[in-house]
ZAMARGU-4260 file (C-alpha; in steps of 0.2 Angstrom, whole numbers, plus 5000, padded with zeros to 4 digits):
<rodrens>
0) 4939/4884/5077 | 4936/4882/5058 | 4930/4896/5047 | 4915/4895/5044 | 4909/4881/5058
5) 4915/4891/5074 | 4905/4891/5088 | 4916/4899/5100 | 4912/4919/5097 | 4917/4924/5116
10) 4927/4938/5117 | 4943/4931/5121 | 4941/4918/5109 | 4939/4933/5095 | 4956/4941/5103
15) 4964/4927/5100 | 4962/4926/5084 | 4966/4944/5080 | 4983/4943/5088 | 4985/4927/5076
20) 4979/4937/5062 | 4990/4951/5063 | 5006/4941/5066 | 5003/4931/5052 | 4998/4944/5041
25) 5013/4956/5045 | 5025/4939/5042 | 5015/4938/5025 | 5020/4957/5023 | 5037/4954/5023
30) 5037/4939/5012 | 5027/4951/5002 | 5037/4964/5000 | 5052/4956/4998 | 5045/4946/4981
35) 5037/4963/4975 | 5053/4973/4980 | 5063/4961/4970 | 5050/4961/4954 | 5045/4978/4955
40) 5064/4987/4957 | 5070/4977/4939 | 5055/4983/4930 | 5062/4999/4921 | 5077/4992/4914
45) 5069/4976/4907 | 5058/4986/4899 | 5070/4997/4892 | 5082/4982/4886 | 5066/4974/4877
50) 5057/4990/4870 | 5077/4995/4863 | 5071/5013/4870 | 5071/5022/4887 | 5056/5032/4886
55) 5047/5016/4889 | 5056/5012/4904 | 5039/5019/4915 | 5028/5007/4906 | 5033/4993/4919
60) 5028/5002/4934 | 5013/5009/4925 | 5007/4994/4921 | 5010/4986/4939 | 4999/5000/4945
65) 4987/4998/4933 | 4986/4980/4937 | 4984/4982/4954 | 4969/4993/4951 | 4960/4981/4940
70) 4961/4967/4954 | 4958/4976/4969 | 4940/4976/4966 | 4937/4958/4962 | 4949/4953/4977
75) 4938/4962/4988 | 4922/4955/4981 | 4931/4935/4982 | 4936/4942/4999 | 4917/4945/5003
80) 4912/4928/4998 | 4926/4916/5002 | 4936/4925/5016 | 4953/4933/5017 | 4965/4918/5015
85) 4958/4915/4997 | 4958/4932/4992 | 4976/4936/4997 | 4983/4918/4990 | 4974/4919/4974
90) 4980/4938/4972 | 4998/4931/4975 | 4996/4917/4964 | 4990/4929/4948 | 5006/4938/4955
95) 5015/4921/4953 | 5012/4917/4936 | 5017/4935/4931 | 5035/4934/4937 | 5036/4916/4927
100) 5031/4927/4911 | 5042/4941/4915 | 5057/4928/4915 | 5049/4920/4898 | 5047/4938/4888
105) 5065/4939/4892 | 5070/4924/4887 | 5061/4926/4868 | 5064/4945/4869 | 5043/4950/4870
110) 5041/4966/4874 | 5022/4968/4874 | 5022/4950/4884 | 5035/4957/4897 | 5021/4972/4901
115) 5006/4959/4902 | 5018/4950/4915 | 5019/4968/4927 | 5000/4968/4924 | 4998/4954/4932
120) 5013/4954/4944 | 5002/4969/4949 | 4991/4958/4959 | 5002/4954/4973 | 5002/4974/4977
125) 4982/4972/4977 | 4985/4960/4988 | 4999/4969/5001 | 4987/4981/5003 | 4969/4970/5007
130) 4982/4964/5022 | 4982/4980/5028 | 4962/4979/5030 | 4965/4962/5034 | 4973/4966/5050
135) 4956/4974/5059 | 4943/4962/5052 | 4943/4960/5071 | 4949/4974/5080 | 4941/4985/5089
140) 4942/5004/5093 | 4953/5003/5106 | 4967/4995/5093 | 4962/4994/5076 | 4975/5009/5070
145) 4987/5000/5081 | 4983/4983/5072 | 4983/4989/5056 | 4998/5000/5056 | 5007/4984/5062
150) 5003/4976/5046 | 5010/4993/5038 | 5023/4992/5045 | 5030/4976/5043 | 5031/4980/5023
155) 5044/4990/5029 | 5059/4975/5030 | 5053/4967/5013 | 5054/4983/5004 | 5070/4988/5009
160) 5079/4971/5007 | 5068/4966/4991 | 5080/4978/4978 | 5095/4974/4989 | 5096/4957/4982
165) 5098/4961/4966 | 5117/4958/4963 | 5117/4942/4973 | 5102/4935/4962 | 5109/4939/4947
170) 5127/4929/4953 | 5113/4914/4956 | 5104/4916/4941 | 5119/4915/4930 | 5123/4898/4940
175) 5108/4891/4935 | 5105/4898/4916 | 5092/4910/4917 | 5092/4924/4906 | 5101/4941/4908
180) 5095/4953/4921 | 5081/4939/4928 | 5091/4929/4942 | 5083/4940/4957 | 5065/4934/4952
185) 5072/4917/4959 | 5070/4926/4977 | 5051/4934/4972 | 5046/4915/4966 | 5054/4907/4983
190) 5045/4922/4993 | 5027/4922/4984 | 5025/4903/4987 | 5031/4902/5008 | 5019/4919/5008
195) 5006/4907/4999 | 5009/4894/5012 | 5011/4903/5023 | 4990/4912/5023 | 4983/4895/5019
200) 4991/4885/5033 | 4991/4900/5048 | 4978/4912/5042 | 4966/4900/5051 | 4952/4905/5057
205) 4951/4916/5043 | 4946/4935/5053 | 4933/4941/5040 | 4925/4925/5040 | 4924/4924/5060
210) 4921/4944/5059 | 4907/4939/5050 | 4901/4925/5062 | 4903/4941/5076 | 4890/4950/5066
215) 4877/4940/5064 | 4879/4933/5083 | 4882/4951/5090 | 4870/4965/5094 | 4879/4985/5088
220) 4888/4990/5104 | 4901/5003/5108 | 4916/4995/5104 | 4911/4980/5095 | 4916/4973/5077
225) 4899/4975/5071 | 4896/4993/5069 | 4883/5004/5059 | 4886/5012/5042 | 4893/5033/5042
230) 4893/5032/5021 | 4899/5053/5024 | 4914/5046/5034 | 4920/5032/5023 | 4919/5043/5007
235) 4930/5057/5015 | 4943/5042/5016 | 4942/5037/5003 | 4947/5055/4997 | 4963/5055/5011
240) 4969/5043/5006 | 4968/5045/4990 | 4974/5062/4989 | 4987/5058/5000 | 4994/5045/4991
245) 4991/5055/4973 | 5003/5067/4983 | 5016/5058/4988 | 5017/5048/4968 | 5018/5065/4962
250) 5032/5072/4971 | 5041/5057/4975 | 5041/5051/4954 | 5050/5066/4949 | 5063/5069/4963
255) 5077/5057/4957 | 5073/5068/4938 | 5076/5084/4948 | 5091/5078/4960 | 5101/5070/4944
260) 5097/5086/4935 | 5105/5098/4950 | 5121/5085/4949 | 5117/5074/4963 | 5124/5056/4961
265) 5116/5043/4961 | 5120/5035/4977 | 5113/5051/4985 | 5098/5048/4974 | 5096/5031/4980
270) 5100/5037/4999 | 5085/5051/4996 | 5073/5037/4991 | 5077/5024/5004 | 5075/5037/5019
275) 5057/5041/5010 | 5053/5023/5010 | 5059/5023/5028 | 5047/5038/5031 | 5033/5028/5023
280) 5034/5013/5033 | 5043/5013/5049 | 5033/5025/5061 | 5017/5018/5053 | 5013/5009/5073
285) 5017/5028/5079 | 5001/5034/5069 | 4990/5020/5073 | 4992/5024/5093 | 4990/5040/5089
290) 4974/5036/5079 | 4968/5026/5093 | 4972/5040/5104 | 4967/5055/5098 | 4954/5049/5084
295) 4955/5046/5065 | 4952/5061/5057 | 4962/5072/5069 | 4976/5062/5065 | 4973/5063/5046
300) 4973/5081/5048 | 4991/5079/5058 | 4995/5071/5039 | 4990/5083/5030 | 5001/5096/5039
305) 5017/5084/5037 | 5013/5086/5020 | 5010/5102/5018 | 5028/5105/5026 | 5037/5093/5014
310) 5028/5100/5000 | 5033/5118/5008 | 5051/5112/5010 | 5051/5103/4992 | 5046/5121/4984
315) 5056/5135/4994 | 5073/5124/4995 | 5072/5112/4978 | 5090/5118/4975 | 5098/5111/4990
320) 5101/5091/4989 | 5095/5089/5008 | 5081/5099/5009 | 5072/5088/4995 | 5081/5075/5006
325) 5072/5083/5023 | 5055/5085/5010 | 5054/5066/5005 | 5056/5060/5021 | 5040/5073/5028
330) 5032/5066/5013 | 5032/5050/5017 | 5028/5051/5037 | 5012/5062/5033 | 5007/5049/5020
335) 5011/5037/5033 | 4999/5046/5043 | 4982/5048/5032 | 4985/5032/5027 | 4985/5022/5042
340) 4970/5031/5051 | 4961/5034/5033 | 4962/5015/5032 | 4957/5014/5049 | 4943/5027/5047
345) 4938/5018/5032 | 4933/5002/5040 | 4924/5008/5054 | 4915/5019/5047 | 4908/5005/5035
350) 4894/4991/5040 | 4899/4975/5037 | 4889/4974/5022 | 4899/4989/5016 | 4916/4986/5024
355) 4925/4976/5009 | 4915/4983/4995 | 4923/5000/4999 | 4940/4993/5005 | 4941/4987/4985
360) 4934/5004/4979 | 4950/5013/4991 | 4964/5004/4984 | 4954/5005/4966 | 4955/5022/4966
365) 4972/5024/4977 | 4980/5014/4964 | 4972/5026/4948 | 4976/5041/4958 | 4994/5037/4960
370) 4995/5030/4942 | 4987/5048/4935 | 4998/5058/4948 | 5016/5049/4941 | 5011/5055/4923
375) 5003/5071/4926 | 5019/5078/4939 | 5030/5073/4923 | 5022/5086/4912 | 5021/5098/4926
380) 5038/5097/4929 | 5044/5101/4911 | 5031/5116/4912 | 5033/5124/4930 | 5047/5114/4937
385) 5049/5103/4954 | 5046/5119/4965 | 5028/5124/4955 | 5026/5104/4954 | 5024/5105/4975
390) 5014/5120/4974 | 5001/5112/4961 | 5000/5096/4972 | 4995/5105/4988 | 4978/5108/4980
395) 4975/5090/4984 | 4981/5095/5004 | 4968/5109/5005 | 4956/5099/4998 | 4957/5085/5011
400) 4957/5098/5025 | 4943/5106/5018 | 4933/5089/5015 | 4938/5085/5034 | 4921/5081/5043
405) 4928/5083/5061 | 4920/5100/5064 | 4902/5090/5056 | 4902/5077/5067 | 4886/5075/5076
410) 4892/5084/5097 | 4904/5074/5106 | 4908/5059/5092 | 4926/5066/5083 | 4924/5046/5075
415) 4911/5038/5068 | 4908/5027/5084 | 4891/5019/5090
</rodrens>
């Protein structure tokens, strides 16, 4: 069954390919996150060794956010046009020829070089999350949070082994010359290309291109892949999403500031973090059942209450080390939450005509949100502390619940369904 040429658009046929899709997909994931846990987890201390001054030890993360914001738009539209497989390579390829400039503006000591490298590098995070939407180009109501949160969670192993490898890639960069600090980029170039290979030999039939296919051979029917447009239900989210991450960037930036100001070591830091990141990922298929159970915006609304408790926790208990432990690891599960069955929402909510066009416009402005949220929470916490930083966040909580069009929906459809 080829991409475009596929005649065989029976329903089993279509499952098939689904199944494929998402095992392929969460394979890519790991790959994924294993190269950008690698690159990404460096960042900050290269640019601090190149600039010669720690306050611009941010600009490396900021500028792989900001990178992934300016491609996620243009990876959807190619998406659009040429499929999902070229998307997602070319997004990792832009990625790959980032992580050879990092090693180079090491290598002749350019700063400003080094940060065009992260902007580019940025792409592969642009690309980690169109896999995400990837994952239900197919699916229909009865699994799409499931699929998708499958996809989620598979980012889960890359991210937690990515930065692990950091001593052992150093010990392999010195045995083959690289410069100082650089070795571990070995593993994100050996992981970016088997994740290349691995999309353009397995990601076949391409879904969005078959999904495509469904809808123009498919009437709209209850359950189907073709699906009519709720504009009011994709923008709300848009907005969950969003917000929620916003949230969690904000909180999450500034905790290992607060813990190593209240005299917790670093181990303990870097404990606090890693049980966060497990909060992000791991229960993600937990959420998409329960998204397919009980619908999408009820089960954005369960994220908004996990955050409003971490954010709760974070504010009344900021000096004790294990309630910002307890808080970062709500944080995480109720941004698991709204982003698994906002994502969901979000696509089928949209019309085909609409679906990528507004999966771009999501990450776009998940990825600004974020970026805005990590600079703003730094002032906030030399103004009113981490305790006040919670409380200011949880505007962006109320808002969401507020925005929530459960109690709007037409009588008897909690989802945008047809």
């Amino acid at each position: 069954m080829s991409d475009r040429g596929a005649t065989t658009l029976d329903a089993a046929s279509v499952a098939r390919a689904q199944r494929r899709a998402v095992w392929v997909l969460s394979l890519n994931q790991i790959l994924g996150g294993l190269a950008f846990g690698a690159t990404i987890s460096l960042g900050a201390v290269l640019a601090a060794e190149l600039s010669g001054d720690e306050s611009f030890s941010g600009l490396a993360a900021a500028a792989v956010t900001l990178g992934t914001a300016l491609v996620a738009v243009p990876l959807a539209r190619l998406a659009r046009t040429r499929g999902r497989r070229v998307s997602l390579t070319t997004g990792m390829a832009i990625a790959l020829v980032g992580v050879v400039l990092v090693v180079l503006a090491v290598a002749i000591d350019a700063f400003a070089l080094l940060l065009i490298a992260f902007l580019l590098v940025g792409a592969a995070q642009a690309a980690n999350l169109q896999s995400r939407f990837a994952a239900v180009d197919l699916a229909t109501d009865a699994t799409r949070g499931r699929d998708l949160s499958i996809v989620v969670w598979a980012t889960t192993i890359g991210a937690v082994l990515g930065p692990n490898l950091t001593g052992p890639g150093e010990i392999l960069g010195d045995a083959v010359g690289m410069p100082p600090l650089t070795g571990p980029y070995l593993f994100t170039v050996v992981a970016q290309v088997l994740a290349i290979v691995l999309l353009l030999t397995a990601l076949r039939p391409d879904p969005l291109l078959l999904a495509q296919q469904v809808v123009a051979a498919t009437p709209v029917e209850a359950g189907a892949i073709v699906r009519a447009d709720h504009a009011r239900a994709a923008r709300f989210a848009i907005f969950a999403i969003a917000a929620a991450h916003g949230t969690m960037v904000s909180v999450m930036a500034m905790t290992p500031v607060h813990l190593l100001h209240h005299g917790a070591s670093l181990t303990v830091i870097g404990l606090t973090i890693s049980l966060h990141i497990a909060g992000m990922f791991a229960l993600a298929p937990v959420f998409g059942i329960l998204a397919d159970r009980i619908g999408r915006v009820p089960t954005i609304l369960v994220g908004q209450a996990v955050l409003a408790a971490a954010l709760v926790t974070a504010s009344f208990g900021q000096e004790s080390t294990v309630a910002v432990t307890v808080a970062l690891i709500l944080l995480g599960l109720g941004w698991s939450a709204s982003t698994v069955a906002g994502s969901t929402l979000l696509t089928e909510a949209s019309s085909e005509a609409q679906r990528t066009r507004r999966q771009g416009a999501s990450d776009f402005t998940m990825s600004i949100v974020g970026a805005a949220g990590a600079v703003l929470a730094g002032v906030i916490l030399g103004w009113i502390g981490y305790g006040g930083l919670a409380l200011v966040v949880s505007v962006l909580v109320v808002a969401t619940v507020l925005l929530s069009p459960l109690g709007r929906l037409p009588a008897g459809k909690r989802e945008p369904r047809n």
